[in-house]
GUZA-561659 format. One line per 5 residues: number of its first residue (from 0); their letters; for each residue y, z, x of C-alpha. Coordinates in nm, 2 decimals. Example, Ala and Ser with C-alpha at 12.3 -4.5 7.8 and 13.67 -1.06 7.14 Angstrom:
<atoms>
0	AS	-0.45,0.78,1.23  -0.11,0.71,1.37
</atoms>
This chain:
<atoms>
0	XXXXX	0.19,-0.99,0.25  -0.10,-0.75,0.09  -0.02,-0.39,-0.03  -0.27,-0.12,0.16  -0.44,0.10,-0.03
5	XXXXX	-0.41,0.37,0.25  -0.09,0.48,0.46  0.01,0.78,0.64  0.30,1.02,0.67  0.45,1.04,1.00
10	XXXXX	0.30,1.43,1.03  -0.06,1.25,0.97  0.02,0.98,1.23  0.16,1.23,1.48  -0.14,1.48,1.42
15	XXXXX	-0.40,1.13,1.48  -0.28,1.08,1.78  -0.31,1.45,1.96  -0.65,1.44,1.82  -0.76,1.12,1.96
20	XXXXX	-0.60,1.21,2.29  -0.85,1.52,2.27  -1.17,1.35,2.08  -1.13,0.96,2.14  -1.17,0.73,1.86
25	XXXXX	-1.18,0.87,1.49  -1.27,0.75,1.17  -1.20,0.89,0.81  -1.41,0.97,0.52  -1.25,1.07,0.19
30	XXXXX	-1.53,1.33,0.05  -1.60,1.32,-0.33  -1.58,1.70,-0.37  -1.91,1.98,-0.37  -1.90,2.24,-0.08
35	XXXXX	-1.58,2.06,0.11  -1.36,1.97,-0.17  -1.23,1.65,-0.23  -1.03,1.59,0.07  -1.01,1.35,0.34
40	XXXXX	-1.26,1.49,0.63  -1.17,1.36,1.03  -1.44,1.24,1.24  -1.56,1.14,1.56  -1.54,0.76,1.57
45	XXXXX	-1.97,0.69,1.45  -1.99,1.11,1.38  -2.05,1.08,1.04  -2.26,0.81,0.90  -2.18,0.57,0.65
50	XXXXX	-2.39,0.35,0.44  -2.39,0.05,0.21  -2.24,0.30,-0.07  -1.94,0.32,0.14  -1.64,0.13,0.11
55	XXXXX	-1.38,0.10,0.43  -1.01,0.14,0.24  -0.88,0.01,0.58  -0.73,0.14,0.91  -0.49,0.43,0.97
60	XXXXX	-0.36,0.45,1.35  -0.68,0.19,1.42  -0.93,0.47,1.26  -1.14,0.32,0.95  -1.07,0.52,0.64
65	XXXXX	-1.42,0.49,0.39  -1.51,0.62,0.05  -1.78,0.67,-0.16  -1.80,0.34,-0.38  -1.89,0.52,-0.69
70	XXXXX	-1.54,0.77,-0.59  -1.37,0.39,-0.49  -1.45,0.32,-0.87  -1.23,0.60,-0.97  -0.90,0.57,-0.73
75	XXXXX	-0.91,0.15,-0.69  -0.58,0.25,-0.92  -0.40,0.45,-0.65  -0.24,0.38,-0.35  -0.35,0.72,-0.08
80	XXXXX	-0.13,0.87,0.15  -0.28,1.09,0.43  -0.09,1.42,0.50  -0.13,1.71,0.67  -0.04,2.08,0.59
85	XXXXX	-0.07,2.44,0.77  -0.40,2.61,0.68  -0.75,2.63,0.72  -0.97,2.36,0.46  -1.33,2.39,0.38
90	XXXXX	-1.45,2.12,0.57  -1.62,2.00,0.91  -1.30,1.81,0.98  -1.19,1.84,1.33  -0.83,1.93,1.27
95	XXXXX	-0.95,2.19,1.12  -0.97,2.44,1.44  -0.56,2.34,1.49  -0.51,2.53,1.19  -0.39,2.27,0.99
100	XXXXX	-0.60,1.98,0.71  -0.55,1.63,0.58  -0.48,1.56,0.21  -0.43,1.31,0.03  -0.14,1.21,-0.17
105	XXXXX	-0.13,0.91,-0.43  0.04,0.70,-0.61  -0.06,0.46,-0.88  -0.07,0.07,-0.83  0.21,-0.13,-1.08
110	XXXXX	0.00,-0.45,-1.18  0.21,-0.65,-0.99  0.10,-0.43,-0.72  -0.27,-0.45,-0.79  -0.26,-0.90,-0.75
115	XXXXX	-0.14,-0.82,-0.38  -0.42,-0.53,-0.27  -0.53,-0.53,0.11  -0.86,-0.65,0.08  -1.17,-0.39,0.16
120	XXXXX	-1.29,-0.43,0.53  -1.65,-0.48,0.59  -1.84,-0.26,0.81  -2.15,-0.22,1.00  -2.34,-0.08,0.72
125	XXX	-2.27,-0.32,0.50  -2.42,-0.61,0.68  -2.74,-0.46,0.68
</atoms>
């Protein structure tokens, strides 16, 4: 049985669903920082483009959750959690108009841990 490198809390999972019941299918991207932080940003499923620099973490609530691979190089370590909290972040995310934002939690891989990883899911982009 593989480890994922992404989960959810049950607040994340709960908030997931009411926004796919009000914008369909989602995906996730976790930014790398500049003008929006460095938190995870909520899309239409296709909204946001990704590209052969991305990596695809794997699925949370059957949403694809990428990353930059040069960011991937940097948290391959850590096990993220998606959360939610009460407040306003600085993105284009789309919970952001409920009044509440994702973040990310982590946790560090053991190396026992780090033999059983989840592998990366291909996507789209990267069969180009």
């Amino acid at each position: 049985m593989y480890i994922p490198r992404i989960l959810a809390t049950e607040k994340a999972l709960e908030l997931i669903v009411k926004l796919k019941a009000m914008h369909g299918p989602l995906m996730f991207h976790q930014s790398g920082g500049c003008c929006d932080g460095s938190q995870p940003m909520c899309f239409e499923e296709g909204e946001f483009l990704v590209g052969n620099s991305d990596v695809c973490l794997g699925l949370i609530s059957d949403c694809r959750f990428f990353m930059a691979a040069d960011q991937f190089a940097y948290w391959r370590h850590t096990q993220l959690i998606l959360d939610v909290t009460p407040g306003r972040g600085s993105s284009f995310s789309i919970e952001i108009p409920l009044g509440v934002r994702f973040y990310i939690q982590s946790k560090l891989f053991t190396e026992a841990e780090m033999e059983q990883l989840e592998p990366l899911l291909e996507h789209e982009a990267s069969k180009r």
